[in-house]
Every structure is written in C-alpha cells, then in structure tokens.
N, C-alpha and C positions, 0 to 999 in steps of 0.2 A: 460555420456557426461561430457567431461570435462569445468571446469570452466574457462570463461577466466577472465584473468590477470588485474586488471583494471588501466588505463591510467588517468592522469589527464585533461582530455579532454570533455566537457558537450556539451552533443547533444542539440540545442536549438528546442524546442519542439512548434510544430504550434499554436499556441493559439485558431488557429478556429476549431481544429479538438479534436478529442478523442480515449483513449484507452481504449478498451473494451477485456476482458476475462470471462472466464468462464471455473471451473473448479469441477469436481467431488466432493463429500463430502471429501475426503482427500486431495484433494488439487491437482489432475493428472488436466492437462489443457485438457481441450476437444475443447475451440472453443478459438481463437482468431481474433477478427477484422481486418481490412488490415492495420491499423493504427500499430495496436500492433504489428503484423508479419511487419513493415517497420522498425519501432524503435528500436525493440530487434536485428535485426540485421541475425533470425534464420529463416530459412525457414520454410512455415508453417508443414511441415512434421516432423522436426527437434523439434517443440511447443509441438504438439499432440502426448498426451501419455506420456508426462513430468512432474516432481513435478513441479509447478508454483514459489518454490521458487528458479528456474535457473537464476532468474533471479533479483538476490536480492544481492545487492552490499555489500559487505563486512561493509561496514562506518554504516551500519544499523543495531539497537539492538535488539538482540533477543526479545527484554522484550514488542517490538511494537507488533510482531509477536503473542506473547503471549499472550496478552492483545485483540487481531485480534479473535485468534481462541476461548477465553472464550467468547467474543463476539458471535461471529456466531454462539457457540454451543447451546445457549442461543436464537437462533434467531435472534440478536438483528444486528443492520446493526451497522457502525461503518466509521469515517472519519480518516486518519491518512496522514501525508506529508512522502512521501517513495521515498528514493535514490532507483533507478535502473540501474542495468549493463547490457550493451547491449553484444551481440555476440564479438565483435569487442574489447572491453573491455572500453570503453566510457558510462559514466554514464548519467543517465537527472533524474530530479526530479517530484514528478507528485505529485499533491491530488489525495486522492484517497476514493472512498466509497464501500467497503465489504459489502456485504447481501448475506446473505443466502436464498435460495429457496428452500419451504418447500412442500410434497409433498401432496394433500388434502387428501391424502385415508391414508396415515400410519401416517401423523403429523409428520414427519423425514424428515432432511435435506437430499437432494438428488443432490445439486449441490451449488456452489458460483458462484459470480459472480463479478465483480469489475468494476468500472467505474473510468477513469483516467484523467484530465485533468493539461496541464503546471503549475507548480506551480511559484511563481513568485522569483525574487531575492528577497524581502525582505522576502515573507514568511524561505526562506534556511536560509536568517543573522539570523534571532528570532531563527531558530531551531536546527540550527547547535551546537550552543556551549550545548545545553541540550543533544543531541544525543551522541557529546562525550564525557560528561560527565557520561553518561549510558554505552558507551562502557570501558571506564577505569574503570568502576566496574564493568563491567561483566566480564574483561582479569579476575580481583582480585576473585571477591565475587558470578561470575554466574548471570544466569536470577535471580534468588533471591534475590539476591543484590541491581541491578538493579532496582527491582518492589521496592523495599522497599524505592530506592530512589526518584524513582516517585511519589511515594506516598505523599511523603515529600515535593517533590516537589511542587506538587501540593495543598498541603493542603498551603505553606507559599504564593501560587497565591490566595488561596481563592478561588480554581476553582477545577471544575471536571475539568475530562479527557476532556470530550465534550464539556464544556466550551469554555476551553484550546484551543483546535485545531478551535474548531468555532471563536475565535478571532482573533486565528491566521491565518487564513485563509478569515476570510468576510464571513462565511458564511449566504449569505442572499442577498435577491433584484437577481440580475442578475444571479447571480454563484449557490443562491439555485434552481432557476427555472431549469438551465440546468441537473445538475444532475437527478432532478426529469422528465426532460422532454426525458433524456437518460434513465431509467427506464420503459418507458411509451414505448419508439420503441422497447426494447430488452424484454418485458414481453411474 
C-alpha cells in the first residue's frame, strides 16, 4: 500500500470521542474502532492485515517507536504524543497509551493494543521542537543517535521518559480515569 504524501493540513480531532486499535504481536492491525477507521481516512478492509505503522507520519522519530516496542516487549504499557497521517495525507496528533496483552497459558505477548485520545495544542508547542530535534539526528547519526540524545535529554529535565510525557501531558484527575476506563470496555 502506498503511502500518502502528507499535506500541511490537521484533522481537528473530537475531544469526546477515542481511538482504539489493536494489533498482532508484530504490529499487523487486526481491529480498529469506528473512530480509528473515520480518521485514518482507510476503509476498514484497507486497516486489516496492515503493519499499524501505515499510518505514522513522517515528522515522527523513529527512536519513539523504538522505545514503544522495548516497552511492550517487556510487558510494560507506555504513553507517547504521536503525529499521525491519515489516507488523504492530513495529519492530527493524539496521546496515546500502548499495552501489551499477554496470554495466561504461554506468559507471551499475543496482541497490542493502543488507546488514543486529541492531544491538545499546547501539548504539540512543548513537543514539537524535541521531536525535531530527534529527527535532525536521525537524517545524521540514526535511531542511535537519537536515543542517545534523549537520554540527555532527559537526564538535563531531571525526568524519566514517564515523567516527561506525564507532565507533558496532565497525566492525572480526569484524563487518567479515561484511559483507564477505555481499558476496562476493550478488556
């Protein structure tokens, strides 16, 4: 499938509603919610059976991605703020929380699953200039580069990763309930 082209144009994203996926341990989508299949732009037939990163915009550093999947291999759930590109080639931004779903009989991951909600303009002004600053060394130096700078990054905040993104974001009061309450319908 080819990728489309992206515009400088932001889908303004409902604030009441959510985007829900779920995909395979390697990352093939298996389910997408109707929210998901309205945004992206691809019919749901066009989702299913796709790498999930179809839909991941160019302005986005690999080293998030990276950081995603040591997460998940580990079990461990994870929040990140992710540019996406829809069909059409129009981006919107979302929080987002990754978990892994683990199977009781073999202890192995057997599917992910992501939960998405609008992110705000202020969280994009805080995030934008770090992201490209991750991408101007990854053209240079690769994801390795990149991790090395977050690292730095982060250690001159005085913060974890999860820290980091939980400030950046609020996580807590209103916005942690929802996620947690989006877990609870989709288990």
């Amino acid at each position: 499938m080819l990728k489309p082209t992206p515009i400088d144009e932001k889908i303004v994203l409902d604030e009441s509603k959510y985007i829900v996926s779920r995909t395979d341990e390697k990352g093939i989508i298996e389910y997408g919610n109707d929210y998901f299949v309205e945004i992206s732009g691809y019919k749901e037939s066009e989702l299913i059976g796709q790498p999930h990163n179809m839909i991941r915009h160019p302005d986005m550093p690999k080293v998030i991605f990276k950081l995603m999947w040591e997460r998940l291999a580990k079990h461990e759930s994870i929040f990140a703020l992710v540019k996406n590109l829809s069909k059409c080639g129009k981006y919107y931004w979302v929080i987002t929380e990754f978990e892994s779903k683990i199977d009781p009989l073999t202890n192995k991951v057997n599917s992910h699953r992501a939960f998405r909600k609008a992110a705000t303009d202020k969280m994009i002004k805080e995030i934008t200039p770090l992201y490209e600053k991750l991408l101007e060394i990854e053209s240079q130096s690769g994801v390795e580069g990149s991790s090395k700078y977050l690292v730095g990054f982060l250690e001159d905040q005085n913060m974890t990763y999860d820290e980091y993104i939980d400030k950046l974001i609020g996580n807590k009061g209103i916005f942690a309930f929802f996620f947690k309450a989006m877990k609870k319908v989709f288990s």
